[in-house]
ROKEVEX-71617 format. One line per 8 residues: number of its first residue (from 1); for each residue x, y, z of N, C-alpha, C, CB. Coordinates in steps of 0.05 Angstrom, whole numbers, plus 5000, padded with zeros to 4 digits. Glycine has a CB too. Example, Ala and Ser with C-alpha at 12.3 -4.5 7.8 and 13.67 -1.06 7.14 Angstrom:
% ROKEVEX-71617
1	5264:4886:5156:5246:4910:5156:5264:4934:5156:5226:4911:5181; 5257:4955:5142:5273:4979:5143:5258:5001:5157:5282:4988:5114 $
% end
This chain:
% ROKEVEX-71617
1	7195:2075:8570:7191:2063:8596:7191:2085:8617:7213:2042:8603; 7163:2085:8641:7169:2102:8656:7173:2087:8680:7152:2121:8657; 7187:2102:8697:7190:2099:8732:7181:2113:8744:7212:2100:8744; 7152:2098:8754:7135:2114:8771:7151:2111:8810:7095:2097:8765; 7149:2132:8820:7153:2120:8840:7130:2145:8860:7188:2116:8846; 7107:2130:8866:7088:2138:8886:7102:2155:8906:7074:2115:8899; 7103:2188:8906:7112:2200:8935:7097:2210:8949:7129:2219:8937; 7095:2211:8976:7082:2233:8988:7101:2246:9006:7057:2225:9002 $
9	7096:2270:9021:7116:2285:9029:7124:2265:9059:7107:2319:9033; 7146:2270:9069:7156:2252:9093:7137:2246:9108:7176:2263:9110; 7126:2268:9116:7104:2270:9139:7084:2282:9131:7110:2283:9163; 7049:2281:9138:7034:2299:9133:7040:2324:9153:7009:2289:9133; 7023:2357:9142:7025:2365:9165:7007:2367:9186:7032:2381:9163; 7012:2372:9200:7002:2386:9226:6977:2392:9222:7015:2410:9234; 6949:2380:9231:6929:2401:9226:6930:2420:9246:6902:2391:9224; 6911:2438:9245:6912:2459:9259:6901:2460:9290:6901:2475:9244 $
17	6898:2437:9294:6897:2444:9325:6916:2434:9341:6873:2434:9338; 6931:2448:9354:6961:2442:9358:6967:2420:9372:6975:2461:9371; 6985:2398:9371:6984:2385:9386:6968:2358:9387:6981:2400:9401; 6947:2362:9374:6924:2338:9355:6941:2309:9346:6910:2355:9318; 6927:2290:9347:6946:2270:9332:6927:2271:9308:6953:2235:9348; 6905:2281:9294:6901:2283:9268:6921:2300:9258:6876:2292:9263; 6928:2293:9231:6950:2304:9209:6929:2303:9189:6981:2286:9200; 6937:2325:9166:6917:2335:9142:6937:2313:9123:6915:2378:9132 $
25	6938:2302:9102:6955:2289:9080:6941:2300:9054:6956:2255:9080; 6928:2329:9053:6926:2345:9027:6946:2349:9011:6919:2368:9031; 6974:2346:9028:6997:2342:9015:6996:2320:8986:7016:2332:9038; 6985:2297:8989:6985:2278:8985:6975:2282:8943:6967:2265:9010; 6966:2306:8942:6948:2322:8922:6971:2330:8902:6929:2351:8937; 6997:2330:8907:7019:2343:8888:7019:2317:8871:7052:2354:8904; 7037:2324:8850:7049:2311:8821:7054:2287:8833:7076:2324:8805; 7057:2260:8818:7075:2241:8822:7110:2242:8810:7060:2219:8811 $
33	7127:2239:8828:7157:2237:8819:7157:2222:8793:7176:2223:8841; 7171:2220:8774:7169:2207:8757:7200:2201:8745:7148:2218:8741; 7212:2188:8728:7238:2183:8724:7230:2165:8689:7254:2162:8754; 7241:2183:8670:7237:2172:8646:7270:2158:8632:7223:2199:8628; 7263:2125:8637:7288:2113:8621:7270:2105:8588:7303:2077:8642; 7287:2119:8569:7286:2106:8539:7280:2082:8537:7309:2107:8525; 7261:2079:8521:7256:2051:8517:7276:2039:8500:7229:2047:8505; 7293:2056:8484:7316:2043:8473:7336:2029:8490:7330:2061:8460 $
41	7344:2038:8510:7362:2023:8536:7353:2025:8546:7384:2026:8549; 7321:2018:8554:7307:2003:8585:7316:1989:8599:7289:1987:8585; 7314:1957:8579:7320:1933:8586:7354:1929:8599:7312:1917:8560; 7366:1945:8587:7393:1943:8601:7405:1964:8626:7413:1945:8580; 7390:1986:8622:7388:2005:8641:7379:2000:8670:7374:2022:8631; 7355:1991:8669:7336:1987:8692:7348:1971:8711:7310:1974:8685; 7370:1945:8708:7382:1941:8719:7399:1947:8747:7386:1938:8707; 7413:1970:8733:7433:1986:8745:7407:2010:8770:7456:2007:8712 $
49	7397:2013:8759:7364:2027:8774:7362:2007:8806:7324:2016:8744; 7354:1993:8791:7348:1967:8818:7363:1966:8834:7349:1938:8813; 7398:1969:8819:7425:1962:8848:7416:1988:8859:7470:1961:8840; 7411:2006:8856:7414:2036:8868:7390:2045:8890:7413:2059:8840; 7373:2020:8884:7343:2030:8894:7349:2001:8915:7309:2030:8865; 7364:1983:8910:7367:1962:8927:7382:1968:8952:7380:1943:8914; 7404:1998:8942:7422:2014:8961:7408:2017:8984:7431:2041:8951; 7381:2033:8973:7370:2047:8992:7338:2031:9006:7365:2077:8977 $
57	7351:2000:9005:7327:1985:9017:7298:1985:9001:7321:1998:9044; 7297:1988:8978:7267:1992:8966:7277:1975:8941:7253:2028:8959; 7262:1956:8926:7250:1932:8913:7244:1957:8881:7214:1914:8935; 7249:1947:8858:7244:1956:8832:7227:1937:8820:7266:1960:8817; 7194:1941:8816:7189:1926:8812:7177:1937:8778:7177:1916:8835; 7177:1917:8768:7161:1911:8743:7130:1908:8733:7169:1890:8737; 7124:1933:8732:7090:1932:8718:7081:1905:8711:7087:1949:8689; 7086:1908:8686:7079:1880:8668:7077:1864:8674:7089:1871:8654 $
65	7097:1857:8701:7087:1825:8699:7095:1828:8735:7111:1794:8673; 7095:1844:8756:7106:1841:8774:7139:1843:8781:7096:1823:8776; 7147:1826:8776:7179:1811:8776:7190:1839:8791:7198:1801:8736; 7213:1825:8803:7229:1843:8815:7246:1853:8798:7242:1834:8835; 7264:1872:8789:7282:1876:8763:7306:1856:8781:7293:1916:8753; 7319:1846:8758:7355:1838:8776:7371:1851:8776:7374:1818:8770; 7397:1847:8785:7416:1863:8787:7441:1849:8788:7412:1879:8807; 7469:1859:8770:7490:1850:8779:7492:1855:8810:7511:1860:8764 $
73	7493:1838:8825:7500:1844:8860:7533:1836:8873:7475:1818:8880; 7546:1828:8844:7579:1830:8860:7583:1858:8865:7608:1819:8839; 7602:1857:8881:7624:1886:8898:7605:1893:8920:7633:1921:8876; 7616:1915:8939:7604:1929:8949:7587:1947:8945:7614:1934:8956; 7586:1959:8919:7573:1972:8916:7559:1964:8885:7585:1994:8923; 7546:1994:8878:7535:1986:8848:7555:1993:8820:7505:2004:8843; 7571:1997:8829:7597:2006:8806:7597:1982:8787:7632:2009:8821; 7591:1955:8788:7597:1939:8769:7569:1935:8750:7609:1912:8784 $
81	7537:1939:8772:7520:1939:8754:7521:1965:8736:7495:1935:8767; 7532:1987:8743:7535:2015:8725:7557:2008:8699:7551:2044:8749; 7573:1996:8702:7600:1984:8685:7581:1968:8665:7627:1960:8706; 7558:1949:8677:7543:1934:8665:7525:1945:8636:7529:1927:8685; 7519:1961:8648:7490:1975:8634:7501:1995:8619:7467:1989:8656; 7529:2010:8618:7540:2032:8599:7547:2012:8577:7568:2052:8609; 7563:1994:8582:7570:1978:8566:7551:1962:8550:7584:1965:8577; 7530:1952:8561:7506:1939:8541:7478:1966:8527:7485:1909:8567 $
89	7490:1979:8543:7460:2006:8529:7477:2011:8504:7451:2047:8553; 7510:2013:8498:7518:2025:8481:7521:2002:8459:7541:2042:8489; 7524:1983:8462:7520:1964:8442:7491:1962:8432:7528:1939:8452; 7477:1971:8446:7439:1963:8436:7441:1997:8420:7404:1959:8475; 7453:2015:8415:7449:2043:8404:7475:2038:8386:7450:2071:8428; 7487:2020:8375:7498:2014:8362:7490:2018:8329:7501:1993:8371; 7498:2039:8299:7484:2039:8286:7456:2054:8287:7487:2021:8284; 7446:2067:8310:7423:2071:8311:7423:2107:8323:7411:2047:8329 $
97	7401:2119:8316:7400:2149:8315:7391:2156:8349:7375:2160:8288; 7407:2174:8353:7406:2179:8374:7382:2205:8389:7433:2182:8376; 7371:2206:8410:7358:2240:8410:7374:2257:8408:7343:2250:8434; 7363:2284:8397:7378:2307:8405:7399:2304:8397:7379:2313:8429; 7412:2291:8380:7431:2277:8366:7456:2286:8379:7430:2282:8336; 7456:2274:8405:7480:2274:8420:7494:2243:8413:7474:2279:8455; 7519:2247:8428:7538:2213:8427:7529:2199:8439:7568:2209:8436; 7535:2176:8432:7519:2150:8447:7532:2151:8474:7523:2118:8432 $
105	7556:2165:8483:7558:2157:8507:7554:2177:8521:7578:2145:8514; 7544:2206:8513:7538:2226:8533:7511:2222:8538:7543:2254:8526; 7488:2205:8512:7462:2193:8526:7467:2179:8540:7443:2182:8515; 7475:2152:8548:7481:2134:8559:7481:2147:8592:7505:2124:8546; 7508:2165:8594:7511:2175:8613:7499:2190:8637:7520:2180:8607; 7483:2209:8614:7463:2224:8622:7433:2205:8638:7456:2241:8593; 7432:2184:8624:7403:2169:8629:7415:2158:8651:7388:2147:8604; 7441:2144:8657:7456:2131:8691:7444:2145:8708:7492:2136:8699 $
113	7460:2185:8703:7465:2193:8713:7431:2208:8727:7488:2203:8701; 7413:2212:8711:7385:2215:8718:7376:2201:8735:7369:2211:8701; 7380:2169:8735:7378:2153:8753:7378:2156:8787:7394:2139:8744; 7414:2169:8782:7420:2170:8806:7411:2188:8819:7441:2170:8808; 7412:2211:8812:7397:2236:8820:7370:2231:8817:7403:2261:8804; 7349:2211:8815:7333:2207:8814:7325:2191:8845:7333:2199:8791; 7343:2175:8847:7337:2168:8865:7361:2182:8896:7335:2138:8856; 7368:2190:8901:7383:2213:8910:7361:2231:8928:7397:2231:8883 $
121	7335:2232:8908:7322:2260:8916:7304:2255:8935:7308:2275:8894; 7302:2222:8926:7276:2204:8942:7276:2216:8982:7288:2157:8939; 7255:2210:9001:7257:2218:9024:7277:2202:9042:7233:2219:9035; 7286:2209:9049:7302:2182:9066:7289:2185:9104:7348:2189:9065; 7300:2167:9116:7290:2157:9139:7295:2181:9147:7300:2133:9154; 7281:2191:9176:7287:2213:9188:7297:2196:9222:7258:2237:9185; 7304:2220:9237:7314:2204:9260:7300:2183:9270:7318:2218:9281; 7265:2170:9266:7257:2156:9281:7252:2127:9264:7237:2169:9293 $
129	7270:2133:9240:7264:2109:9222:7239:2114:9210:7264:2082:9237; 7228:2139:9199:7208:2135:9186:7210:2154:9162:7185:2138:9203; 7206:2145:9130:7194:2151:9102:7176:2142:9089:7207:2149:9087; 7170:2159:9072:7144:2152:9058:7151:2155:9025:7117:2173:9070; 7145:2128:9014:7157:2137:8990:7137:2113:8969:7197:2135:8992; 7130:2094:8977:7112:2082:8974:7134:2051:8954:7086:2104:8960; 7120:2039:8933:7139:2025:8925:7146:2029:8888:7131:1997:8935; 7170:2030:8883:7179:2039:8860:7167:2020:8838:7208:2041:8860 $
137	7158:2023:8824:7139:2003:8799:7147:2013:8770:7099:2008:8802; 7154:2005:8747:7167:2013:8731:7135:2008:8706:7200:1996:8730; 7133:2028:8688:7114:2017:8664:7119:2034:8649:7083:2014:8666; 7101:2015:8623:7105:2026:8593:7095:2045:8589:7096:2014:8572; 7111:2068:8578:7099:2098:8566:7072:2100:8562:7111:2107:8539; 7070:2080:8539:7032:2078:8527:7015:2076:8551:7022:2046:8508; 7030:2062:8582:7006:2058:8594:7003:2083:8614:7005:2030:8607; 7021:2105:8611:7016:2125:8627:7002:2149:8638:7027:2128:8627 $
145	6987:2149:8599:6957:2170:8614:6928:2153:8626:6941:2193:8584; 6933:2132:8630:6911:2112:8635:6921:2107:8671:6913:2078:8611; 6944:2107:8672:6957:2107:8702:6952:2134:8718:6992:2102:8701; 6960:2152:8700:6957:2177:8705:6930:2184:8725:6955:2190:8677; 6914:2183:8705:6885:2180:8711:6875:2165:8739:6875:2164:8688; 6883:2148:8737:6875:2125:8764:6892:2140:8785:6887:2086:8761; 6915:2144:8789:6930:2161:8812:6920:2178:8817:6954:2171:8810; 6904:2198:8799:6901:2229:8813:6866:2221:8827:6902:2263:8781 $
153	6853:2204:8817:6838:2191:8831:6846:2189:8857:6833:2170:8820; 6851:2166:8853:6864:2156:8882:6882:2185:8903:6893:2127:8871; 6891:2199:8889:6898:2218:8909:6877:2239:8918:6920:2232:8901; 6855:2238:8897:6827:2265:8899:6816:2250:8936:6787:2259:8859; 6815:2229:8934:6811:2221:8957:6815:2228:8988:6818:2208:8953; 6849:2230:8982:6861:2234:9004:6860:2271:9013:6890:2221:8998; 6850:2287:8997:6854:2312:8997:6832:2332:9013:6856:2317:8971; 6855:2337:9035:6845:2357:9056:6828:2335:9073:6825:2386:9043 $
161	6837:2303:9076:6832:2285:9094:6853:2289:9126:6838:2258:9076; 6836:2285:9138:6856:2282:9160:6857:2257:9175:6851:2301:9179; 6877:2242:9183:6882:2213:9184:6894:2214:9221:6909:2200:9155; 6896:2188:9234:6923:2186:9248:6922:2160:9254:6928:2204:9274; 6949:2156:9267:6952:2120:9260:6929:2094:9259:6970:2110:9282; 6910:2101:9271:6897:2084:9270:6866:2087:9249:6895:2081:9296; 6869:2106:9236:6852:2111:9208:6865:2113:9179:6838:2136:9210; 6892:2109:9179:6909:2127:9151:6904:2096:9132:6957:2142:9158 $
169	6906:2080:9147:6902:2048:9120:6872:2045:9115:6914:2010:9133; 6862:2049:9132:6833:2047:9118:6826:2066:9108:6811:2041:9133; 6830:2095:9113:6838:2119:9081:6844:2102:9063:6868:2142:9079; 6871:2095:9067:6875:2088:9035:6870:2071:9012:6893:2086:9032; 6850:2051:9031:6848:2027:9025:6814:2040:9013:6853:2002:9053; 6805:2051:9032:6778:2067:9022:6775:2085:8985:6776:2096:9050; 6799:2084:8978:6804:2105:8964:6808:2085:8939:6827:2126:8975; 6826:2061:8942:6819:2042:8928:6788:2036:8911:6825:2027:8945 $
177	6776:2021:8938:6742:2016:8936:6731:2037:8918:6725:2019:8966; 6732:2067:8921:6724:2094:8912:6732:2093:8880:6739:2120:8930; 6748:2086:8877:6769:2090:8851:6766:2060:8834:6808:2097:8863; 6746:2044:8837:6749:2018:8825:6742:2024:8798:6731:1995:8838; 6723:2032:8803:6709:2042:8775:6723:2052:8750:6694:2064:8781; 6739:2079:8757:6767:2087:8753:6790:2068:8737:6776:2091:8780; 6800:2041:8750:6817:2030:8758:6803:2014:8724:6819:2019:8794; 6784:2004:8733:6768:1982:8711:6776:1991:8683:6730:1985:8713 $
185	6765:2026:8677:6770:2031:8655:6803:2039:8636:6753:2048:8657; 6820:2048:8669:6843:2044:8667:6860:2023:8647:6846:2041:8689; 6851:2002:8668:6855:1979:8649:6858:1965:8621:6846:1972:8652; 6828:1974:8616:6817:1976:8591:6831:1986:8570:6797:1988:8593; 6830:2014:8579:6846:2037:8567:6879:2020:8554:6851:2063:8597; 6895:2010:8584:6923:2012:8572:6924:1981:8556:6950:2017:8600; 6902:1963:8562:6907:1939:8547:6905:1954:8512:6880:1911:8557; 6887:1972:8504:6891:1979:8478:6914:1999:8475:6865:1989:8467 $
193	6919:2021:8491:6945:2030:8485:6977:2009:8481:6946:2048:8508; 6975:1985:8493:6998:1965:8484:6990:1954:8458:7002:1940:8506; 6968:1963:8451:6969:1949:8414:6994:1951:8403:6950:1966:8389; 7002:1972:8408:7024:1993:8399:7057:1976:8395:7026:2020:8426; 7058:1962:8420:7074:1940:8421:7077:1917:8402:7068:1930:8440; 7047:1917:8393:7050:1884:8376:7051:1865:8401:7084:1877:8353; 7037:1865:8415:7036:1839:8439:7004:1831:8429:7038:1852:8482; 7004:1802:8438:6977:1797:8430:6955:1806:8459:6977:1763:8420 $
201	6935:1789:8454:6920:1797:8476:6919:1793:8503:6904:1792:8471; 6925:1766:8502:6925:1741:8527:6959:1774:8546:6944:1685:8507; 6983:1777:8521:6999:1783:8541:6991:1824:8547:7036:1772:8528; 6976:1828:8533:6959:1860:8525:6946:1866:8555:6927:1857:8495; 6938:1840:8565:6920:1841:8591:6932:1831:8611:6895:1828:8591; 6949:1810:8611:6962:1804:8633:6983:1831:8644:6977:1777:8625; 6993:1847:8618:7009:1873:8633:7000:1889:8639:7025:1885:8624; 6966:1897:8633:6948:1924:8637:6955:1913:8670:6908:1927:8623 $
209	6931:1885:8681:6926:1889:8695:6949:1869:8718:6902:1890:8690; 6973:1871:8713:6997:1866:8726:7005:1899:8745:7021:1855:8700; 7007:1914:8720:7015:1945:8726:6997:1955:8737:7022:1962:8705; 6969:1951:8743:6960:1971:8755:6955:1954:8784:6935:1986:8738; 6962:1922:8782:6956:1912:8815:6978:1919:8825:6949:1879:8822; 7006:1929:8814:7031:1937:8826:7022:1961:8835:7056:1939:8809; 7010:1982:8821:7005:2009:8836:6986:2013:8863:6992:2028:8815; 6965:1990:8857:6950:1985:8880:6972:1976:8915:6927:1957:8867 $
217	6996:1963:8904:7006:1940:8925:7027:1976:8928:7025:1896:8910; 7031:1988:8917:7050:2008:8921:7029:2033:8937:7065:2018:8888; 7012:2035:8923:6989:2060:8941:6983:2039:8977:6943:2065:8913; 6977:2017:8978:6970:2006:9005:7004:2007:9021:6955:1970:9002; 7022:2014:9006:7049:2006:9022:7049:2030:9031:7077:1995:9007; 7041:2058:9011:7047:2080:9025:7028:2093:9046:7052:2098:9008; 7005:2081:9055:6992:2079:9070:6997:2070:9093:6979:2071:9062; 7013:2046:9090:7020:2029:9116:7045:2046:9131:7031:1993:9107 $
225	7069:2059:9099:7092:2072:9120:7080:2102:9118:7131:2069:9109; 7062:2116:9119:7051:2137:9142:7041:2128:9158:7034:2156:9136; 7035:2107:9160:7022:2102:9189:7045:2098:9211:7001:2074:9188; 7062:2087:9203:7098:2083:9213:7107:2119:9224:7126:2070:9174; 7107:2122:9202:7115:2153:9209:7096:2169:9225:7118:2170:9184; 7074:2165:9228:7050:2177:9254:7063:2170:9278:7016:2161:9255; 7060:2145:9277:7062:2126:9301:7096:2143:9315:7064:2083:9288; 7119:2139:9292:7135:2146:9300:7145:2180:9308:7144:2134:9286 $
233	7123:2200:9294:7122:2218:9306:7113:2225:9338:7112:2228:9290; 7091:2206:9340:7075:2204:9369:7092:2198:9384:7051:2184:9373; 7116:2188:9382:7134:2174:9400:7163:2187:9407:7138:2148:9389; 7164:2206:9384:7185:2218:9388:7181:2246:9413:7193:2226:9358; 7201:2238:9428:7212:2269:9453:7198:2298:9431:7266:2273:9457; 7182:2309:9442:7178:2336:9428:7195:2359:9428:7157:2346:9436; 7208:2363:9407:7222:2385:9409:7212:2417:9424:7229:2387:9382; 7236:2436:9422:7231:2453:9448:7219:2469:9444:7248:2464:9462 $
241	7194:2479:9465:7165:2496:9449:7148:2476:9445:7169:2512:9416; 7147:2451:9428:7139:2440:9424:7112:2414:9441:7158:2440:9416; 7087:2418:9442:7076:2400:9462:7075:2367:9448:7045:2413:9471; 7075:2353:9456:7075:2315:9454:7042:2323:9448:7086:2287:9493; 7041:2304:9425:7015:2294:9410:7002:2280:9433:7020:2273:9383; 6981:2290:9446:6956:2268:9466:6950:2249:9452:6924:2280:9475 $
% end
């Protein structure tokens, strides 16, 4: 199981004419963040993922079929979904061979603890209330050079574009349209890579093309919060030296 989570950097930068409200988002052209939970403790792991990503106001959502992940939500915090998920990952590795043939509870730990520092690294709001991080979507390993593929698409797009608030969603939405083609064979692609699963067909296609309308609803979200973060740069007092965006 992977955890894709769509980043782009906080802000684009600056194009070069100072002071411009066009921004370049060539940025937009780097790696995707990525976060690998074992498919051996997915299902009990991902949980504890969700309280942590719920911490920080952002939704864990599920390829396959959409769905939001759940979460133990007693206490204040996520200490009880973490209590949750050590305790049921180590019963599911019960009898069973471990990687790297460490103890079941220093994997265990280690995969929490990835989590957290996983999401730790994510951008957080800056003084004007604005990040860009797009929305966290979780999928199956098999379907990830077929995802792969369709993202760097979708980002060839954006590269050495220059946007400002009132063009950056129809970029991204443009880039969509551009990439359908792309997207189609994507599809295609990961409905036969889940052979692998033993799912039949009817559920082979409902998760191709579940997971890739989540990446679509996650690429238009990160579209919408740079446009947040434009807007909210345009608005912010310019620091000193600094001239205010016309």
């Amino acid at each position: 199981m992977i955890l894709v989570s769509l980043l782009l950097p906080l802000l684009a930068s600056v194009s070069a004419t100072d002071g411009a409200q066009a921004h370049s988002v060539s940025q937009v052209a780097q790696h995707m963040r990525q976060l690998h939970t074992p498919d051996a403790i997915a299902p009990v792991a991902l949980p504890y993922l969700a309280c942590v990503y719920a911490a920080r106001g952002l939704p864990l959502l599920r390829g396959s079929d959409g769905a939001q992940v759940s979460y133990d939500e007693s206490g204040n915090d996520c200490s009880a979904a973490r209590r949750r998920a050590r305790a049921d990952a180590l019963k599911l590795l019960e009898d069973k061979p471990i990687p790297d043939a460490t103890s079941p509870d220093a994997f265990v730990e280690q995969t929490l603890l990835e989590m957290e520092q996983y999401v730790a690294s994510l951008p957080v709001p800056d003084a004007h209330g604005a990040a860009v991080t797009g929305l966290p979507v979780t999928i199956e390993d098999e379907v990830q050079p077929a995802y792969n593929r369709y993202q760097e698409c979708l980002r060839t797009q954006l590269t050495d574009a220059s946007v400002t608030p009132a063009t950056v969603v129809a970029l991204f939405e443009q880039a969509l349209t551009i990439c359908r083609s792309v997207r189609e064979l994507a599809v295609h692609q990961a409905e036969g890579a889940l052979t692998s699963k033993g799912w039949d067909i009817t559920t082979r296609a409902k998760a191709a093309e579940s997971t890739f309308a989540k990446a679509d609803e996650s690429w238009l979200a990160m579209g919408q919060q740079l446009r947040h973060a434009l807007i909210a740069r345009h608005a912010a007092p310019p620091r000193t030296g600094e001239r205010k965006p016309r």
